[in-house]
mmCIF file of the N, C-alpha and C atoms, coordinates in Angstrom:
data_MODEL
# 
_entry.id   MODEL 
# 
loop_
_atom_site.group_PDB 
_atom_site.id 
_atom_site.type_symbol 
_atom_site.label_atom_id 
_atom_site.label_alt_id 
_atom_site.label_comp_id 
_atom_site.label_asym_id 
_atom_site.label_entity_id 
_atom_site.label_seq_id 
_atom_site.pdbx_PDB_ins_code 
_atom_site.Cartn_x 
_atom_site.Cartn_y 
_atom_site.Cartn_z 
_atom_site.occupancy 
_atom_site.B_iso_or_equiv 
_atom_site.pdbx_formal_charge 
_atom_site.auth_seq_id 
_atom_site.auth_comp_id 
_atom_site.auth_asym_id 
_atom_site.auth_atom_id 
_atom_site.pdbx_PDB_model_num 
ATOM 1   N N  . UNK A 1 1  ? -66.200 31.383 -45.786 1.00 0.00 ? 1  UNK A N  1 
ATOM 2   C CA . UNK A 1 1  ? -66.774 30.639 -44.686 1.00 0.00 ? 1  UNK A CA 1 
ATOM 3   C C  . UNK A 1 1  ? -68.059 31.329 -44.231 1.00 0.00 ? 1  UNK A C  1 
ATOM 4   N N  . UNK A 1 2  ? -69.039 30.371 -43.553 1.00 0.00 ? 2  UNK A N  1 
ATOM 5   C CA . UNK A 1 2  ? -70.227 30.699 -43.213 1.00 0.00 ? 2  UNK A CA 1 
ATOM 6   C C  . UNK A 1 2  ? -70.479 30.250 -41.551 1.00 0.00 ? 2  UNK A C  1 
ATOM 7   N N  . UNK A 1 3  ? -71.851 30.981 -40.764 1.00 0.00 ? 3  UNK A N  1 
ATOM 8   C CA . UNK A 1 3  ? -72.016 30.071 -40.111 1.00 0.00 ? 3  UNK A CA 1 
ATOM 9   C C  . UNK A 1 3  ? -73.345 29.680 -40.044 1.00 0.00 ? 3  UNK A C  1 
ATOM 10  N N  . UNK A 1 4  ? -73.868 28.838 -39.704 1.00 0.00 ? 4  UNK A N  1 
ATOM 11  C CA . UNK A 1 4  ? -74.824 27.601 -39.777 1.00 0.00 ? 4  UNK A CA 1 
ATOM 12  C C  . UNK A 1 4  ? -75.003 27.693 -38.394 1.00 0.00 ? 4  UNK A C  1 
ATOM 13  N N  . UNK A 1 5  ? -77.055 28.593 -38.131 1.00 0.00 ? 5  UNK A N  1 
ATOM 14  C CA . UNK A 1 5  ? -77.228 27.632 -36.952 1.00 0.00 ? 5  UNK A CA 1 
ATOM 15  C C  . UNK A 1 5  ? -77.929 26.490 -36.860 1.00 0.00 ? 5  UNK A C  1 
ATOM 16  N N  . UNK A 1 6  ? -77.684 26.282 -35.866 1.00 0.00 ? 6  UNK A N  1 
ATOM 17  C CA . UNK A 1 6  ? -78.029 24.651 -35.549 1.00 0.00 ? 6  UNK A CA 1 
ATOM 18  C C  . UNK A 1 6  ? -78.917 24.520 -34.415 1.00 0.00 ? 6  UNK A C  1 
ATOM 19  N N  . UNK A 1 7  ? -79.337 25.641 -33.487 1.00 0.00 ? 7  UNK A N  1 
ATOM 20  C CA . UNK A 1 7  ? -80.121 25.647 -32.339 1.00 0.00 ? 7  UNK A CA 1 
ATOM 21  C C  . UNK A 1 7  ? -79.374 27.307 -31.571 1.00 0.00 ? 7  UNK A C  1 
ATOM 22  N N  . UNK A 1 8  ? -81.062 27.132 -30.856 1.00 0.00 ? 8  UNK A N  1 
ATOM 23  C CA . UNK A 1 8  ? -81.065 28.468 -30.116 1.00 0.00 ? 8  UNK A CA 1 
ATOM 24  C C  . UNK A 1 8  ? -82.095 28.421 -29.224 1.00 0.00 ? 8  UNK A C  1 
ATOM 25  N N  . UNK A 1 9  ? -81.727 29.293 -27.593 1.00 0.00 ? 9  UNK A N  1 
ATOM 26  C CA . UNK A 1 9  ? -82.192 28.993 -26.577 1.00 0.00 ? 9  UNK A CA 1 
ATOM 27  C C  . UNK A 1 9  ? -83.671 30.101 -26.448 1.00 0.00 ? 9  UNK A C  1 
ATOM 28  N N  . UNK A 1 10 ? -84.028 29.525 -25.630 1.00 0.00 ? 10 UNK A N  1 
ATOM 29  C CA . UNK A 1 10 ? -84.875 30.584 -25.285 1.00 0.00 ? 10 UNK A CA 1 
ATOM 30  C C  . UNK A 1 10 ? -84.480 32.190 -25.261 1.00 0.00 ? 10 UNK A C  1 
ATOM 31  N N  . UNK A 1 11 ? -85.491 33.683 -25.406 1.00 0.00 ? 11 UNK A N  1 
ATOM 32  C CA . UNK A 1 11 ? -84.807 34.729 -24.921 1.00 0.00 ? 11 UNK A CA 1 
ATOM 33  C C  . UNK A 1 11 ? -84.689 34.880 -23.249 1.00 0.00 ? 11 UNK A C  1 
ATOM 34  N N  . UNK A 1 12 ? -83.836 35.311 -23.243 1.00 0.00 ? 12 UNK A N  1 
ATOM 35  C CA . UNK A 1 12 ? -83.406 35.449 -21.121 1.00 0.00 ? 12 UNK A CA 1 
ATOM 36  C C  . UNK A 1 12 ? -84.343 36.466 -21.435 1.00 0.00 ? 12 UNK A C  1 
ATOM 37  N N  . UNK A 1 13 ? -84.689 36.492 -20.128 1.00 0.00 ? 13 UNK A N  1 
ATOM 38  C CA . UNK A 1 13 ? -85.394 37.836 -19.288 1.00 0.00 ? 13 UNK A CA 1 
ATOM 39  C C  . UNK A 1 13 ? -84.232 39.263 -18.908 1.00 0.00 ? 13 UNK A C  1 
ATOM 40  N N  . UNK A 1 14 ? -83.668 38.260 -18.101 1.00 0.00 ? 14 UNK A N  1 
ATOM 41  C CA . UNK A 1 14 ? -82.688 39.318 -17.426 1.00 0.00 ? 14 UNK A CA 1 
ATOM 42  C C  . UNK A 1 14 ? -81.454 40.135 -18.423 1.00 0.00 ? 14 UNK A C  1 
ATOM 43  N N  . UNK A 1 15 ? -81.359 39.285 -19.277 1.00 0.00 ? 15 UNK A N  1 
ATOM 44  C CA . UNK A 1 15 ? -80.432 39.718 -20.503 1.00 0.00 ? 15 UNK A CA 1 
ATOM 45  C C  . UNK A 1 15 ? -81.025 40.115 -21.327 1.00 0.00 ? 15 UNK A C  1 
ATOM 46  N N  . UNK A 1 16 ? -81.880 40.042 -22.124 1.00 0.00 ? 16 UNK A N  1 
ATOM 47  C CA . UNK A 1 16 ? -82.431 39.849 -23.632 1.00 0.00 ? 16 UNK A CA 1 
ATOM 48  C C  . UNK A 1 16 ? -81.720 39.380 -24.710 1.00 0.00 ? 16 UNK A C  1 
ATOM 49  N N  . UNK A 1 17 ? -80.991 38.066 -24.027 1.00 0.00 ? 17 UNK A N  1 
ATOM 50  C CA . UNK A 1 17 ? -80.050 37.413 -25.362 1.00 0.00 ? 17 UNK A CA 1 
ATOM 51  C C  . UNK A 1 17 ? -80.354 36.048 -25.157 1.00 0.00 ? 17 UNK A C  1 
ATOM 52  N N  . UNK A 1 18 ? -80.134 35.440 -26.110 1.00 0.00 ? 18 UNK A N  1 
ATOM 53  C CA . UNK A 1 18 ? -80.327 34.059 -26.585 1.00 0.00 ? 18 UNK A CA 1 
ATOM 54  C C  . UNK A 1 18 ? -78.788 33.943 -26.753 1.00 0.00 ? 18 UNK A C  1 
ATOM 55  N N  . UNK A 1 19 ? -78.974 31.953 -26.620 1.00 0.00 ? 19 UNK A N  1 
ATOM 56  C CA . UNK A 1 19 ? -77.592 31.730 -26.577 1.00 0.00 ? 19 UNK A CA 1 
ATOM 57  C C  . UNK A 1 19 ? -77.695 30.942 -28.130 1.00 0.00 ? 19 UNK A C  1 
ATOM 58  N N  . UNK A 1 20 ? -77.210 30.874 -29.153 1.00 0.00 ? 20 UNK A N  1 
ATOM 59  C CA . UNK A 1 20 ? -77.057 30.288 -30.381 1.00 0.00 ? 20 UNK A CA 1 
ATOM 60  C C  . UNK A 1 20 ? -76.141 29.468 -30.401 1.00 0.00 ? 20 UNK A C  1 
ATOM 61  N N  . UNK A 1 21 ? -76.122 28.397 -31.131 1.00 0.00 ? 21 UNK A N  1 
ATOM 62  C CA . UNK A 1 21 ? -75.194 27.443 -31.330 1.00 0.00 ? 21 UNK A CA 1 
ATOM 63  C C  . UNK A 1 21 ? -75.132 27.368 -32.741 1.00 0.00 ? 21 UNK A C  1 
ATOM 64  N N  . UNK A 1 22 ? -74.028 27.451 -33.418 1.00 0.00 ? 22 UNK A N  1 
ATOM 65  C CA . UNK A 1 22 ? -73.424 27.509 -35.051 1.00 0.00 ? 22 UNK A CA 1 
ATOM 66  C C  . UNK A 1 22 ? -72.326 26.291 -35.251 1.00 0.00 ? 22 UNK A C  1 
ATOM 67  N N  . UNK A 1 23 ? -72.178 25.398 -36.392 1.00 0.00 ? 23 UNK A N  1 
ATOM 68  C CA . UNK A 1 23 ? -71.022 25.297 -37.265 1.00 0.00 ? 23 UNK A CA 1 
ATOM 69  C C  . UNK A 1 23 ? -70.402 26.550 -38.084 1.00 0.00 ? 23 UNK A C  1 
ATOM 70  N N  . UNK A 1 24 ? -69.177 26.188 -38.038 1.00 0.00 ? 24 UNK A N  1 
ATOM 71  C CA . UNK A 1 24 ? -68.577 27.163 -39.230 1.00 0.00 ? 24 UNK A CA 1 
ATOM 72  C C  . UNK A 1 24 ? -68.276 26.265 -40.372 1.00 0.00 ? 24 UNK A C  1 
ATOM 73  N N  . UNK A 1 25 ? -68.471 26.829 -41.673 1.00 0.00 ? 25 UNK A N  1 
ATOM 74  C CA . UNK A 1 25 ? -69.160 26.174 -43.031 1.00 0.00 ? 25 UNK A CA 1 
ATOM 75  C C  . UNK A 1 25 ? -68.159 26.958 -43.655 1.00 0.00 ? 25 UNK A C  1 
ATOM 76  N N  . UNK A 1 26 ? -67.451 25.656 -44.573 1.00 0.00 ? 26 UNK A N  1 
ATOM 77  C CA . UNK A 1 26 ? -66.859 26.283 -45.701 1.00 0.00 ? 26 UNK A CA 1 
ATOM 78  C C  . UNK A 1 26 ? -67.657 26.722 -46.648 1.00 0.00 ? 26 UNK A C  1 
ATOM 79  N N  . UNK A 1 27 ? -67.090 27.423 -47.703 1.00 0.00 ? 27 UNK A N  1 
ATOM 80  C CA . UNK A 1 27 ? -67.863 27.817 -49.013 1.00 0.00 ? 27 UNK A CA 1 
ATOM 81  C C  . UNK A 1 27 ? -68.177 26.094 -49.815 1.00 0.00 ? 27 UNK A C  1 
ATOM 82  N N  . UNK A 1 28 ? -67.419 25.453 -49.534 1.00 0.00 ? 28 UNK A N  1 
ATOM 83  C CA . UNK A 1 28 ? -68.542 23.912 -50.450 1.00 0.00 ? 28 UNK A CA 1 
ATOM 84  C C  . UNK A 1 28 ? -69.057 23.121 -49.347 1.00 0.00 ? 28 UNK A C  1 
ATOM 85  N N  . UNK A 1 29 ? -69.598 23.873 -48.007 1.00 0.00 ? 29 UNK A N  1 
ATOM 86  C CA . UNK A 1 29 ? -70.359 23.159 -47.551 1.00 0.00 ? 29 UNK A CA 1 
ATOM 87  C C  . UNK A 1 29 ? -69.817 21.560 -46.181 1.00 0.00 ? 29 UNK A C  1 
ATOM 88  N N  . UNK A 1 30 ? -68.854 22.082 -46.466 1.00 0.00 ? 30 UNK A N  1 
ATOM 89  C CA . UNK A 1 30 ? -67.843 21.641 -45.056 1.00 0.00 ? 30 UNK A CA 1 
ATOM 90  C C  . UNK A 1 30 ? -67.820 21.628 -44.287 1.00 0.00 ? 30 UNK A C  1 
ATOM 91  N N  . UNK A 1 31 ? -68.087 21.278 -43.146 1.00 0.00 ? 31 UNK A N  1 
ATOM 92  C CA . UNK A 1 31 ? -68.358 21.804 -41.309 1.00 0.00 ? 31 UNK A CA 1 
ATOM 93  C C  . UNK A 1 31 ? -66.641 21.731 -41.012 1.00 0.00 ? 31 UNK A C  1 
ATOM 94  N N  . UNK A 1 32 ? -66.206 22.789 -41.037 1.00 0.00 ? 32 UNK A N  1 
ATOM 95  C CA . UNK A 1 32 ? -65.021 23.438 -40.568 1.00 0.00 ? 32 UNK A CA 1 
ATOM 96  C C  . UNK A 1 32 ? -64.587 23.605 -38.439 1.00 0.00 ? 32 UNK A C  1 
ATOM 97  N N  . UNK A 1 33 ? -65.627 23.613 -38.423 1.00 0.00 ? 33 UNK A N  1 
ATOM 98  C CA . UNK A 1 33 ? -65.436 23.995 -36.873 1.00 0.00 ? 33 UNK A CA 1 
ATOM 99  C C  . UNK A 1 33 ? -67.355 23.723 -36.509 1.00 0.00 ? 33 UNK A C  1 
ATOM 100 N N  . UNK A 1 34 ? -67.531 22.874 -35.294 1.00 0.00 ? 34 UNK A N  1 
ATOM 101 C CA . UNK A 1 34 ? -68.845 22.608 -34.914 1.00 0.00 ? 34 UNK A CA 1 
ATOM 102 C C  . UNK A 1 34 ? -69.329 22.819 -33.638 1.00 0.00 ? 34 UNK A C  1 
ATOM 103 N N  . UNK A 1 35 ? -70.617 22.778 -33.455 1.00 0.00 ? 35 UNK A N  1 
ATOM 104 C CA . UNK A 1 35 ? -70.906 23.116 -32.148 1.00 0.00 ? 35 UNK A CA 1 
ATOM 105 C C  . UNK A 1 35 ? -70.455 24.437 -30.954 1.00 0.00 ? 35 UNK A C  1 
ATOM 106 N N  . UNK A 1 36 ? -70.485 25.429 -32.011 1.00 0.00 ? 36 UNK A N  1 
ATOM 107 C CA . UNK A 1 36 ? -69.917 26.632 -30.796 1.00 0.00 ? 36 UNK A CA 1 
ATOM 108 C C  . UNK A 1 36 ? -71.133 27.417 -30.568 1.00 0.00 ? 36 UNK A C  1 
ATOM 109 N N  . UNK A 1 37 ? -70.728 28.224 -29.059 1.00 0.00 ? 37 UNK A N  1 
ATOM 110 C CA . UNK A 1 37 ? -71.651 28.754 -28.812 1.00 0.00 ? 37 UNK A CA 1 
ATOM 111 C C  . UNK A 1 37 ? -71.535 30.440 -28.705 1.00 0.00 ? 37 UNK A C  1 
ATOM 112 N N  . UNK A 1 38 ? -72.477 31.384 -29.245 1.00 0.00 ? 38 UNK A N  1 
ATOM 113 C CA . UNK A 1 38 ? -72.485 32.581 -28.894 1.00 0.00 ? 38 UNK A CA 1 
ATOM 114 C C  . UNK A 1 38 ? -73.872 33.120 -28.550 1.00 0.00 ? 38 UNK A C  1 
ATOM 115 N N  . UNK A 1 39 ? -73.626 34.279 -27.351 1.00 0.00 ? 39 UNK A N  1 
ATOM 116 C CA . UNK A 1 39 ? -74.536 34.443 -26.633 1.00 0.00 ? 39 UNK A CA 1 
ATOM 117 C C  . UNK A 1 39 ? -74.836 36.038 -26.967 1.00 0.00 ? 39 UNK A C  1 
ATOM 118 N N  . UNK A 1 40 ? -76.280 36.467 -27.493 1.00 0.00 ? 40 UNK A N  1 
ATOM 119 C CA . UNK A 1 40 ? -76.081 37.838 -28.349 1.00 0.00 ? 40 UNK A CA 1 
ATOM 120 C C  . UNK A 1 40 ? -78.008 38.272 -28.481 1.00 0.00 ? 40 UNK A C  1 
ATOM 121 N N  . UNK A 1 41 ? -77.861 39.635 -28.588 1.00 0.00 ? 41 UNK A N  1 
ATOM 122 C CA . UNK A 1 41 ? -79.604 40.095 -28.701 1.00 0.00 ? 41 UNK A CA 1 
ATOM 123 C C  . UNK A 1 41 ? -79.723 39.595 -29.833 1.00 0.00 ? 41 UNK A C  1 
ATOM 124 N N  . UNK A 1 42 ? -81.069 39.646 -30.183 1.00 0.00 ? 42 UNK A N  1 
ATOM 125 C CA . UNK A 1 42 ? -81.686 39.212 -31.340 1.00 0.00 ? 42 UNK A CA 1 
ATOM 126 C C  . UNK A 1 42 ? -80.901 39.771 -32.312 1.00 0.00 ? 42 UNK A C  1 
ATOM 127 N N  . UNK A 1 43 ? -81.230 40.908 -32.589 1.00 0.00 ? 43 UNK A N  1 
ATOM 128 C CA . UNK A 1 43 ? -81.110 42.235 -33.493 1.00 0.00 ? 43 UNK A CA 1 
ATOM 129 C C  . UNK A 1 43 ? -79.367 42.060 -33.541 1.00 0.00 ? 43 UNK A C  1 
ATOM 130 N N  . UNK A 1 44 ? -78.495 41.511 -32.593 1.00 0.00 ? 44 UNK A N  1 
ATOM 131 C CA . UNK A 1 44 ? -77.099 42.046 -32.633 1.00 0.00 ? 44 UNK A CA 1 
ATOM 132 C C  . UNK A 1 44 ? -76.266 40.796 -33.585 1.00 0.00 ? 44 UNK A C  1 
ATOM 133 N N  . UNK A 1 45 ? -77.246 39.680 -33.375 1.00 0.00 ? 45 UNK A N  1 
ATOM 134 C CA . UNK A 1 45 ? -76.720 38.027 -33.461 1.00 0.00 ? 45 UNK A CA 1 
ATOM 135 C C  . UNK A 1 45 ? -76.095 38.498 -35.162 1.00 0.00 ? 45 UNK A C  1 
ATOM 136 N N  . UNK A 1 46 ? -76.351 38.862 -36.226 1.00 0.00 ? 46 UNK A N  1 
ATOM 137 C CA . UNK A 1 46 ? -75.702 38.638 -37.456 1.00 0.00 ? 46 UNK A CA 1 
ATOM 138 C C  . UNK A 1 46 ? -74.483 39.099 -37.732 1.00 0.00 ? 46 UNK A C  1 
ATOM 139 N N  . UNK A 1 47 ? -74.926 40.225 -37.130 1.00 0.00 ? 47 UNK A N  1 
ATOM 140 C CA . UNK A 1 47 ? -73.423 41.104 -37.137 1.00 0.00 ? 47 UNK A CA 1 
ATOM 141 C C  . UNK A 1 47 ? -72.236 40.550 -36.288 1.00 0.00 ? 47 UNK A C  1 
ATOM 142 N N  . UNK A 1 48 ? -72.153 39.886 -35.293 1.00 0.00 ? 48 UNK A N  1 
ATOM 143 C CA . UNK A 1 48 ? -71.750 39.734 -34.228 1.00 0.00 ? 48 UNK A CA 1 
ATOM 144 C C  . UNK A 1 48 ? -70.831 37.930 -34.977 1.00 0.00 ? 48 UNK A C  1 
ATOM 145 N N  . UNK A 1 49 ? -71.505 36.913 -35.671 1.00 0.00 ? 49 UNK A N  1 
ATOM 146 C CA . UNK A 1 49 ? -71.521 36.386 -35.958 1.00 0.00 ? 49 UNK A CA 1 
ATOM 147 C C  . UNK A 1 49 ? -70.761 36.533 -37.250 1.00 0.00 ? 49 UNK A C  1 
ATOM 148 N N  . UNK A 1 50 ? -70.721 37.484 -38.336 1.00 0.00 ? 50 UNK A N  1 
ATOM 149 C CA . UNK A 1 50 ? -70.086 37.708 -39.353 1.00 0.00 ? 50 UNK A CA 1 
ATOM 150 C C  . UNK A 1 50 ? -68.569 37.939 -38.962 1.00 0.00 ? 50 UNK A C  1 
ATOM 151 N N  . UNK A 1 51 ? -68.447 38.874 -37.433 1.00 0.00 ? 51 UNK A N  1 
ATOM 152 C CA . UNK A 1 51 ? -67.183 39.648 -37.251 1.00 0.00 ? 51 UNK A CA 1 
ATOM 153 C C  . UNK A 1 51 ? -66.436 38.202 -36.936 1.00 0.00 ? 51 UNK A C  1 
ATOM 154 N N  . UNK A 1 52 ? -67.113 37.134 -35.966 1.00 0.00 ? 52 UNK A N  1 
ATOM 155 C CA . UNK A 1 52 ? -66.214 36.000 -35.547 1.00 0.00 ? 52 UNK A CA 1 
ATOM 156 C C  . UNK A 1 52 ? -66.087 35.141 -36.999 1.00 0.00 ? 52 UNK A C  1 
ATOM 157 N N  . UNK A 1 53 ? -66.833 34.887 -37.819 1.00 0.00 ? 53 UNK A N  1 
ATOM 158 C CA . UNK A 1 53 ? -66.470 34.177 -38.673 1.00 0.00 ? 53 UNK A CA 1 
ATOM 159 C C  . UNK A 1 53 ? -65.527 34.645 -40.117 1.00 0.00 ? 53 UNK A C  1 
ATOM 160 N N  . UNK A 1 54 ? -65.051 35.699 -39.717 1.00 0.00 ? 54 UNK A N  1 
ATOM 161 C CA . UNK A 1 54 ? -64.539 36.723 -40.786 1.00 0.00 ? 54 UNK A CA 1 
ATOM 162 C C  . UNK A 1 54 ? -62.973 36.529 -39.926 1.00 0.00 ? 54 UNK A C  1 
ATOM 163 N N  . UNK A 1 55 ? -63.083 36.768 -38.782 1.00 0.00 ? 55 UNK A N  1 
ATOM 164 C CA . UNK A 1 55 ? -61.689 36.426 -37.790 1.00 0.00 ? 55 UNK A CA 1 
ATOM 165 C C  . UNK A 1 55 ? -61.306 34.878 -37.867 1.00 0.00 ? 55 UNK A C  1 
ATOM 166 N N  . UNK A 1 56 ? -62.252 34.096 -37.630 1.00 0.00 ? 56 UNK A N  1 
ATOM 167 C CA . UNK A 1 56 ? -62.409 32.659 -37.747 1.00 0.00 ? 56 UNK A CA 1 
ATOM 168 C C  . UNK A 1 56 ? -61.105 32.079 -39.132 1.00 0.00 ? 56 UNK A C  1 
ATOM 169 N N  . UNK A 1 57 ? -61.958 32.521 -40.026 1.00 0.00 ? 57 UNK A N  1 
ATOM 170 C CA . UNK A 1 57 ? -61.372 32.727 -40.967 1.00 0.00 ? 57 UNK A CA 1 
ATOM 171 C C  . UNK A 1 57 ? -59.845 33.265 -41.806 1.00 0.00 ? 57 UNK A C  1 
ATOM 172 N N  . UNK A 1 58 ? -59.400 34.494 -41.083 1.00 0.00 ? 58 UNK A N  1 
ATOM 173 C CA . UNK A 1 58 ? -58.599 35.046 -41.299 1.00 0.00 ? 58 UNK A CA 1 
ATOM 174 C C  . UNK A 1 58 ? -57.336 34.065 -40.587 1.00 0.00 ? 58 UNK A C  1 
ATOM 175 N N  . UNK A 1 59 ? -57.380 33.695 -39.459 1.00 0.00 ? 59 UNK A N  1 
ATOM 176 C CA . UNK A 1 59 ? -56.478 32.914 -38.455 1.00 0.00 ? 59 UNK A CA 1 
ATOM 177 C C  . UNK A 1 59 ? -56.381 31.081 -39.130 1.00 0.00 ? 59 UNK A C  1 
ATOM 178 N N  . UNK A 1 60 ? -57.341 30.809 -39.394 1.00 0.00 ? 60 UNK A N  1 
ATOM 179 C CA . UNK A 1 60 ? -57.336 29.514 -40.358 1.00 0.00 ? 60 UNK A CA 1 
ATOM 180 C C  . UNK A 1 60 ? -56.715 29.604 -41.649 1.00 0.00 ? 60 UNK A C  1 
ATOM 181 N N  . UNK A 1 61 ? -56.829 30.303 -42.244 1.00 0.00 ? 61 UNK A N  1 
ATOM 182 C CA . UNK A 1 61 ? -56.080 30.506 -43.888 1.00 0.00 ? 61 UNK A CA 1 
ATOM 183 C C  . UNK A 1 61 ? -54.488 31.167 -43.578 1.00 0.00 ? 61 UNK A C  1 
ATOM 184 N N  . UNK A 1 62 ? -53.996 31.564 -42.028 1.00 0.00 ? 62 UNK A N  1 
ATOM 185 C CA . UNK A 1 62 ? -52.621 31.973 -41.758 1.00 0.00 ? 62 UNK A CA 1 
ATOM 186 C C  . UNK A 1 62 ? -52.024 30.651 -42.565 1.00 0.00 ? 62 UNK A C  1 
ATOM 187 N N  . UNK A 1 63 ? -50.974 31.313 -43.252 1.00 0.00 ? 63 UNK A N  1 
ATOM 188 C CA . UNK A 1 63 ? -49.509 30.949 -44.300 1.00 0.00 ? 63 UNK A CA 1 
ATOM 189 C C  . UNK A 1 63 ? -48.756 30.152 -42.842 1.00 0.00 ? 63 UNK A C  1 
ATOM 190 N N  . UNK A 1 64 ? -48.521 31.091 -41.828 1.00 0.00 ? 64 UNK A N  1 
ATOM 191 C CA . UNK A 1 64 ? -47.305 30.791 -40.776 1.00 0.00 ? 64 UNK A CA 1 
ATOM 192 C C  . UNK A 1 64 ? -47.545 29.831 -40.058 1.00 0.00 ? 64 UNK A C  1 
ATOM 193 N N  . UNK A 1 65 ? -48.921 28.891 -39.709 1.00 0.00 ? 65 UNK A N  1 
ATOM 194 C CA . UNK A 1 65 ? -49.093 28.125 -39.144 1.00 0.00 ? 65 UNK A CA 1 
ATOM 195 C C  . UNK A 1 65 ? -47.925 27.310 -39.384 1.00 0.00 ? 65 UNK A C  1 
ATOM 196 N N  . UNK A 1 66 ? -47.689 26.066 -37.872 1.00 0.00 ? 66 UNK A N  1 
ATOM 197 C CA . UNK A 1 66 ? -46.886 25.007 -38.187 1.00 0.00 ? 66 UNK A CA 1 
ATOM 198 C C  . UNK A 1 66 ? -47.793 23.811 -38.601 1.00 0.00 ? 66 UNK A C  1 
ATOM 199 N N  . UNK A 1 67 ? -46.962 23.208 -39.428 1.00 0.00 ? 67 UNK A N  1 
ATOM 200 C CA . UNK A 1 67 ? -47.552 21.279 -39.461 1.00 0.00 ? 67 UNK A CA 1 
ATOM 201 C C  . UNK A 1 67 ? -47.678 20.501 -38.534 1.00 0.00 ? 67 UNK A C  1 
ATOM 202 N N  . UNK A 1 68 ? -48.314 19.644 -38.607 1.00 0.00 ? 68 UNK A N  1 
ATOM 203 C CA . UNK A 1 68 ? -48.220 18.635 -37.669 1.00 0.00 ? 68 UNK A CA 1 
ATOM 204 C C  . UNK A 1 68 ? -47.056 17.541 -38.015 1.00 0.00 ? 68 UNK A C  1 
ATOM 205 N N  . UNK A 1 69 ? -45.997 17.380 -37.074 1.00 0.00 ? 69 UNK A N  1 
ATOM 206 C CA . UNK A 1 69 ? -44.880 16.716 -37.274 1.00 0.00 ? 69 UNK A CA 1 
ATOM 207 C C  . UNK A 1 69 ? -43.614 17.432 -37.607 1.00 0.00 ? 69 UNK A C  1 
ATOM 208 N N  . UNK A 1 70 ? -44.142 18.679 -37.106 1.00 0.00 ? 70 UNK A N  1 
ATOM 209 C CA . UNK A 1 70 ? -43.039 19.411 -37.080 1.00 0.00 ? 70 UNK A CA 1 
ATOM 210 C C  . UNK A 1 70 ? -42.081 19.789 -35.841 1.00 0.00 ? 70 UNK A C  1 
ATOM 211 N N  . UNK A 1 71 ? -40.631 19.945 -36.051 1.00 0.00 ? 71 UNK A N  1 
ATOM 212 C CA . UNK A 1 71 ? -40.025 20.076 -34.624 1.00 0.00 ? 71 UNK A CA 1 
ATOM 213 C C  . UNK A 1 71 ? -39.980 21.048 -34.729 1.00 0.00 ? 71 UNK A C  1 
ATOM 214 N N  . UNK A 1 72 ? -39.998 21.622 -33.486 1.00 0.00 ? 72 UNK A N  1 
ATOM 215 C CA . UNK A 1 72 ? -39.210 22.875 -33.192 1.00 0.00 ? 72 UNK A CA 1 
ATOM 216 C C  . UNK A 1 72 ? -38.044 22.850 -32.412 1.00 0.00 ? 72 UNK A C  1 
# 
């Protein structure tokens, strides 16, 4: 999985972060998850962005999830 931006705000003053907006992208190009937002320095945004989509990831491919139509 990847993420894809899609828009980004001005830099704040008071912060020095921009707020980014991403899809998360399968490997063939899938929009998996859309429109989220993270708020991050210039310099911090890739890294910061790899760690959520690496977690993103890890929690989506869980085995233990339930189905839909399942009782409990």
């Amino acid at each position: 999985m990847k993420a894809r931006i899609i828009a980004k705000s001005e830099l704040k003053l008071s912060s020095l972060t921009r707020e980014y907006t991403f899809d998360i992208i399968s490997d063939s190009g899938d929009v998996v998850l859309n429109s989220q937002v993270i708020s991050a320095r210039p310099s911090e945004v890739v890294g910061q962005l790899q760690i959520l989509v690496s977690e993103y990831q890890a929690v989506y491919e869980e085995a233990n999830d339930i189905g839909v139509g399942e009782e409990i």
